[in-house]
C-alpha positions, -999 to 999 in steps of 0.1 A, spaced: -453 595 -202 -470 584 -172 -470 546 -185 -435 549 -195 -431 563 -157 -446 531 -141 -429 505 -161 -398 519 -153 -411 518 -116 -418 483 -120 -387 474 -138 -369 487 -104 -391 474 -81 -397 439 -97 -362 432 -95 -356 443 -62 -382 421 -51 -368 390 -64 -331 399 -45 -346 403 -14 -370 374 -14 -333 355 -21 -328 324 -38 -355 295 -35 -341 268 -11 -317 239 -26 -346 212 -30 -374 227 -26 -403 224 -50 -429 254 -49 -421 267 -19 -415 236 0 -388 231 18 -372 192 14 -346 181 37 -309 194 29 -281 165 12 -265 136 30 -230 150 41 -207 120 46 -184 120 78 -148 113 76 -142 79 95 -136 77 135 -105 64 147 -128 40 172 -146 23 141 -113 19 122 -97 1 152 -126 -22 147 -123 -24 112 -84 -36 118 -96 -60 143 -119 -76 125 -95 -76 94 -69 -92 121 -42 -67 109 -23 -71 139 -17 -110 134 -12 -106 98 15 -80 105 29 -109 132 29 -135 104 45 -117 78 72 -104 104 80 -137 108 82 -142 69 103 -119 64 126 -132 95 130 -168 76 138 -152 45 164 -133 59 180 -161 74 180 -178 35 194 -148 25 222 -154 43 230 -189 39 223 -187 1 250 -155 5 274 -184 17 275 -204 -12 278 -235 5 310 -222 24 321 -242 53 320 -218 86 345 -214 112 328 -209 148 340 -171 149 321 -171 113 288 -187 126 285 -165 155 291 -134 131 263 -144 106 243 -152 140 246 -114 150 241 -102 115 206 -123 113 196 -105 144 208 -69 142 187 -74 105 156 -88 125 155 -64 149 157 -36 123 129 -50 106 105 -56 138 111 -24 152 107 -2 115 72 -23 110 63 -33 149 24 -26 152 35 2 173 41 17 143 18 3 119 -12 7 138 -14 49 137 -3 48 102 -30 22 92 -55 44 115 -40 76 97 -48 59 58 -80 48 60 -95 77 78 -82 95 49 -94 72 25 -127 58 38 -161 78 49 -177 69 81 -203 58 58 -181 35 37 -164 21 69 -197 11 86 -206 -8 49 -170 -26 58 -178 -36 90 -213 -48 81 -199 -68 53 -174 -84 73 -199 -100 100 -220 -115 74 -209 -149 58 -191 -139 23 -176 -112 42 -159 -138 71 -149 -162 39 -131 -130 23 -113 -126 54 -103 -161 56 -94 -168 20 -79 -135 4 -46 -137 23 -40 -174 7 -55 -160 -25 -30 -130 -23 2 -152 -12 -5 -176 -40 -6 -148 -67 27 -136 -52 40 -167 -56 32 -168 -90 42 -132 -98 81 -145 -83 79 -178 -110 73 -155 -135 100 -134 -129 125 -160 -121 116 -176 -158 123 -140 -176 160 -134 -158 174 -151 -183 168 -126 -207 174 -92 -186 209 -109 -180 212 -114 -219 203 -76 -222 223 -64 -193 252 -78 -206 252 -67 -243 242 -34 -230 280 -37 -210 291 -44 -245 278 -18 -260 289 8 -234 322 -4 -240 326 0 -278 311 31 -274 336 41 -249 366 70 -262 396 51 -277 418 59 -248 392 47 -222 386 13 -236 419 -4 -220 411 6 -183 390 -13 -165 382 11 -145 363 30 -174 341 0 -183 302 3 -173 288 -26 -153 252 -29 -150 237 -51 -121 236 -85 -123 204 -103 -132 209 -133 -116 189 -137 -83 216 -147 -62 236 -123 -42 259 -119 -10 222 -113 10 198 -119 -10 169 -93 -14 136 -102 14 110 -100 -7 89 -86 13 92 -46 16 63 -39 36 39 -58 54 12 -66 31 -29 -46 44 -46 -78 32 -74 -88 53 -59 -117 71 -78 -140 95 -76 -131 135 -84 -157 162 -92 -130 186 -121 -115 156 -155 -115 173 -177 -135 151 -213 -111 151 
């Protein structure tokens, strides 16, 4: 009885011990204690600012705005079809180019790119991360990246619009035998009136303005005169 007695001591007091000794420290290795994990720190606004200067955000922004400002003005004379203007005409389409422009520059002015850019990559990047960036960018392959990618990027655009100027053939063949089809399909009764018809959008690339192109300024490193060569 008394062994049975002092095991179930121990059984109690063994236990005990262990809870109040607590867990062994995260990395330590018999009792010594190693330094705790690298935390990563979400990115300063200061070093992001430098990251976009260095990137030369703001003068890309300032070359695509002007991008989008000539093909808004070859929107418009492509809309004309050639049409012969009156001088009442030419000063309208002159008022409609810049009411357009001036929507544009003032919904992507740096103004208002600059805290969303700030905003994205603090989200995105570590402080970390962003300090890897900013080395890589003073060093020789990084400065060639900067210089080269936009032109790399532009050209692959380029290519992306011939390819999809040499398939519109075809989505205007299926656009319009899908019109077909919605109109045999159509009730009886319904088939006479125009007004029941479906139309589906044209495929051709022409229209009364046509489309910019260019949605959004593109956040491809582009080169910046003003970028600090370190």
């Amino acid at each position: 009885m008394q062994l049975l007695k002092r095991a179930a001591i121990l059984g109690l007091l063994v236990p005990g011990a262990v809870l109040a000794a607590g867990p062994s420290p995260v990395g330590s290795v018999e009792g010594r204690q190693t330094p705790p994990p690298h935390i990563s720190m979400p990115a300063s606004e200061e070093s992001v600012k430098r990251l976009l200067q260095i990137m030369g955000m703001h003068e890309l922004l300032d070359e695509n705005l002007r991008q989008v400002d000539e093909r808004i003005s070859a929107g418009l004379q492509r809309g004309l079809g050639g049409r012969t203007l009156t001088p009442e005409q030419e000063a309208i389409m002159i008022r409609t180019h810049d009411k357009i422009s001036a929507v544009v520059k003032e919904s992507i002015s740096w103004e208002v790119m600059e805290p969303m850019a700030i905003r994205i990559y603090r989200d995105a990047l570590t402080q970390d991360e962003l300090d890897g960036m900013l080395a890589f960018y003073k060093t020789p392959a990084g400065k060639a990246v900067i210089k080269k990618l936009p032109r790399l990027t532009q050209a692959m655009s380029e290519e992306m619009q011939r390819m999809f100027q040499s398939i519109m053939p075809k989505l205007g063949a299926i656009a319009k035998e899908s019109e077909e089809e919605m109109k045999l399909a159509a009730p009886t009764s319904d088939r006479a009136s125009p007004s029941s018809s479906a139309h589906f959008p044209s495929a051709s690339p022409s229209s009364t303005i046509a489309p910019l192109e260019s949605p959004a300024p593109s956040t491809t490193p582009g080169p910046s005169p003003s970028s600090p060569d370190k």
